[in-house]
Each structure stands twice: as C-alpha cells, then as structure tokens.
C-alpha positions as CSV (number, residue, x, y, z in Angstrom):
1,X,0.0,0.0,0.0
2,X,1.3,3.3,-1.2
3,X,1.6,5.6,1.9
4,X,0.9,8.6,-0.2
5,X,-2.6,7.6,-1.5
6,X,-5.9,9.2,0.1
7,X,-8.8,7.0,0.7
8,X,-10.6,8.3,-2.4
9,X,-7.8,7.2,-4.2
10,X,-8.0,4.1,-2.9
11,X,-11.7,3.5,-3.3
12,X,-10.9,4.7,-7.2
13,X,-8.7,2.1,-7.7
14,X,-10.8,-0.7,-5.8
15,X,-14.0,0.4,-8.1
16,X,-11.7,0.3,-11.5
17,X,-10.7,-3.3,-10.5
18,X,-14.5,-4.3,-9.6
19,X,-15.2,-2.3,-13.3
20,X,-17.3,-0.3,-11.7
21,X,-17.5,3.4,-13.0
22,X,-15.6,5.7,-11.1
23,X,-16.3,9.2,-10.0
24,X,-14.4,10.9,-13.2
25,X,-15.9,8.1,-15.4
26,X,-19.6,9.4,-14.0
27,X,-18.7,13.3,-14.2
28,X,-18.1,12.5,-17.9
29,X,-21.5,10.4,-18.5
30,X,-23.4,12.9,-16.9
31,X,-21.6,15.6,-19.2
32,X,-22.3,13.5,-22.5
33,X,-25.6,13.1,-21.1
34,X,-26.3,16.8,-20.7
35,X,-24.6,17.7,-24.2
36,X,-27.1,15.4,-25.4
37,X,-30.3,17.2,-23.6
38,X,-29.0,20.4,-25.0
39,X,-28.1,19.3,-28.6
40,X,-31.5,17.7,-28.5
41,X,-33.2,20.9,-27.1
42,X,-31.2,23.1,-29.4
43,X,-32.5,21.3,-32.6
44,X,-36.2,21.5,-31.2
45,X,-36.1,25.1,-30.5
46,X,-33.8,26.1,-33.9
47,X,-36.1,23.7,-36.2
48,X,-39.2,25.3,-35.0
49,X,-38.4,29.0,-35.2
50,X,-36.9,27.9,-39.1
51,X,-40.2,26.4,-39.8
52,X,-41.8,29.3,-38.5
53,X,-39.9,31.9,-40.1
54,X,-39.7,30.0,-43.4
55,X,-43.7,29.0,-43.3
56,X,-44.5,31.6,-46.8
57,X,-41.7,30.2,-48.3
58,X,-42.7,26.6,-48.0
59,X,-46.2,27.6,-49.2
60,X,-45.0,29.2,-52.6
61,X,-42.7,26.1,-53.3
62,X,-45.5,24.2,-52.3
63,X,-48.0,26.2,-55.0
64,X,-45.1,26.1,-57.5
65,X,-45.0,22.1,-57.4
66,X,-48.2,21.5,-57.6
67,X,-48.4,24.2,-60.4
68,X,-45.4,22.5,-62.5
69,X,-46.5,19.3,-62.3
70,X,-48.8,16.1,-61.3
71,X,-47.9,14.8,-57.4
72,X,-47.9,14.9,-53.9
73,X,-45.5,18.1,-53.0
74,X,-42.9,16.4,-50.9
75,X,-40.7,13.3,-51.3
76,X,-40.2,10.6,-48.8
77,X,-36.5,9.5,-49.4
78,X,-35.2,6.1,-47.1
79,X,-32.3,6.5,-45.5
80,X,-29.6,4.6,-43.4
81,X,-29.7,7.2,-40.2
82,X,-28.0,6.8,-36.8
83,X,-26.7,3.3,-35.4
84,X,-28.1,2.2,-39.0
85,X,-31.4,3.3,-38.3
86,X,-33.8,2.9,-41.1
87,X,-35.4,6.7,-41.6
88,X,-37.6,8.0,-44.1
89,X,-36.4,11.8,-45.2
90,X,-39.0,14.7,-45.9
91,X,-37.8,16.9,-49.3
92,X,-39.8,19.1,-51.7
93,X,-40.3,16.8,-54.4
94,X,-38.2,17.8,-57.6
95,X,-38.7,15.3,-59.6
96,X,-41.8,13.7,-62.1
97,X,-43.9,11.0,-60.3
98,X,-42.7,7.9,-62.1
99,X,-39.2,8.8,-62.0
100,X,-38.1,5.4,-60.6
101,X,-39.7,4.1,-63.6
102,X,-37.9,6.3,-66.0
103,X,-34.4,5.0,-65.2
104,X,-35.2,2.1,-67.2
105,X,-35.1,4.3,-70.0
106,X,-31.7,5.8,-69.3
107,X,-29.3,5.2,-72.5
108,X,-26.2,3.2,-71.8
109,X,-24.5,6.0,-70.8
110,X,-26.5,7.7,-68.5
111,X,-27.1,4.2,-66.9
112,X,-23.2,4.6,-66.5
113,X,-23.3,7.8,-65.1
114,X,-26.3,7.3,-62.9
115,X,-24.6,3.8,-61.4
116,X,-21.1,5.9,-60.5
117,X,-22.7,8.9,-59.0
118,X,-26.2,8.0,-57.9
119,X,-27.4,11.2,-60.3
120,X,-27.0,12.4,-64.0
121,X,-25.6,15.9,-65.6
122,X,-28.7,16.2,-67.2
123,X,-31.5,13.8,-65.3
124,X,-34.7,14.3,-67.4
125,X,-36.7,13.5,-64.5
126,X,-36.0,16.5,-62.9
127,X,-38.8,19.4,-63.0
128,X,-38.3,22.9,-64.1
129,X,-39.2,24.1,-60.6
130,X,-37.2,20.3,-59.4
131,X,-34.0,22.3,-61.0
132,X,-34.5,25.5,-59.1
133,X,-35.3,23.6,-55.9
134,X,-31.8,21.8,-56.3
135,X,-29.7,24.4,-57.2
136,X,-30.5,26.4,-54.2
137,X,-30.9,23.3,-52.3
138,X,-34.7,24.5,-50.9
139,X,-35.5,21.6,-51.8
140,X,-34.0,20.6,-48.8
141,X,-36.0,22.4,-46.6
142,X,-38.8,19.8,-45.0
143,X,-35.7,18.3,-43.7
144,X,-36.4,20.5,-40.6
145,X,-39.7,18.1,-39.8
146,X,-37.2,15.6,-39.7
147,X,-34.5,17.4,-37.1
148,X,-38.1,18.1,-35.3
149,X,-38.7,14.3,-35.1
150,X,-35.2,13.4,-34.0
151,X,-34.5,11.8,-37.3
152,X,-31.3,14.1,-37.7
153,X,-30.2,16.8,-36.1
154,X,-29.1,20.0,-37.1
155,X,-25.0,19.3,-36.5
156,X,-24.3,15.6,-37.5
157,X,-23.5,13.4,-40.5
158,X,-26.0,13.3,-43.5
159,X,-28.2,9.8,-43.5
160,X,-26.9,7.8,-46.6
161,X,-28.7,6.0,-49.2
162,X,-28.3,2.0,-48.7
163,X,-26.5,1.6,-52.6
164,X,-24.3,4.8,-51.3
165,X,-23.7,2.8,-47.9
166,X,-22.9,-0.6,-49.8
167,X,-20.2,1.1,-51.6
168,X,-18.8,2.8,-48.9
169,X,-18.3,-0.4,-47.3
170,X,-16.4,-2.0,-50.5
C-alpha cells in the first residue's frame, strides 16, 4: 500500500478493478448526457423558429410544385440514419412521379453515369421548378420536420442511401 494515497484514491482504484465506473468516469457520462439534452433541445427550439420563419416560403414552393406538375409536393426519401437506423427523409419533391420508372429508359451511358454517381448531368426526371429547388438546395428544406422528429439533427453526418452505404463499405 502506497503511503501517499488518500482513501478516495483508494476507493478509485478498488472500483476500477470491480469495473465499476468511477467518480471521473460518472462526471463524464453525466456531461455526454447533458450535451445530449441540450443538442436535442437546441435542434427542437432552432427547427421550430426555421419552420416558423420559413412557413411563406414553404407555401409558394409548395403552389409552385403542384403548379409545375402532377404529385404529392414532398418526397419521402429512405435513408440509413443513426446506429443504421432505417429513416424515411421529408424533401420538396423535384422530380416527375414515375421517375423510378424512368431510369429504365436511361441510354447506356446515362445508366453509366447514374450507377457511379447516384445522379445524371442532365436527369430528365428533374422538374423545371425540381432544377431550381436543387440548385438552391430549398428543396431541402422539409428536412427540418425531420431534425423536429429526431431523425437528424441539425450538426451531425447526412443519413446515406443503402447503394451509397454498400459502396462505402467496399
């Protein structure tokens, strides 16, 4: 026994052996725990006021879709989210209806493209409003419902698409 040691050093070092947490090993949980609460809290609170704020905006891309062409206004997208979580992601829909559909259609090369980069140069699927909506990435936007339902959060990796994922893997 080391003359030099207090009793709570002692008690530290019995606890480590028994693995059980010790008192700087709780001080951090508790910490990470809190971070948590207030990351969580911050996203709520941000998300909300955005959707707020942004409410007109979402109305006249909602009129201009529906004005451009057939179909619902938004897009549910599945996604690979947290711990591999299977979510479903909220966008402004930009493309036609049968889009899926349409990629049988691709020519060779655009089958080419679309299998390296998950997207084409020129994707006729795309609407004219679909083109707008991606450039400025609004279409983006309904993403906020999805920091709202914990889905992602407003600092944190972007969900990936399972293909995307696969490769990624490789």
């Amino acid at each position: 026994m080391n003359i030099g040691m207090g009793v709570n050093d002692r008690v530290s070092d019995n606890l480590s052996i028994l693995n059980l947490p010790t008192k700087n090993e709780n001080q951090l949980q508790r910490k990470k725990e809190a971070y948590k609460i207030i990351k969580r809290g911050t996203d709520i609170v941000l998300s909300t006021i955005a959707l707020i704020i942004l409410s007109p905006i979402f109305a006249i891309i909602a009129i201009a879709i529906k004005l451009d062409s057939e179909g619902p206004v938004f897009f549910k997208h599945t996604r690979i989210g947290k711990n591999g979580k299977i979510i479903k992601i909220y966008k402004f829909r930009s493309m036609v209806v049968n889009a899926e559909e349409l990629i049988k259609s691709f020519t060779p090369e655009q089958m080419k493209e679309y299998k390296e980069n998950y997207k084409l140069t020129n994707d006729p699927r795309i609407t004219r409003v679909g083109k707008f909506l991606r450039k400025t990435s609004l279409d983006e936007l309904p993403q906020l419902i999805n920091i709202i339902r914990g889905d992602l959060s407003i600092i944190g990796p972007r969900p990936v698409v399972a293909d995307e994922l696969k490769n990624l893997v490789k």
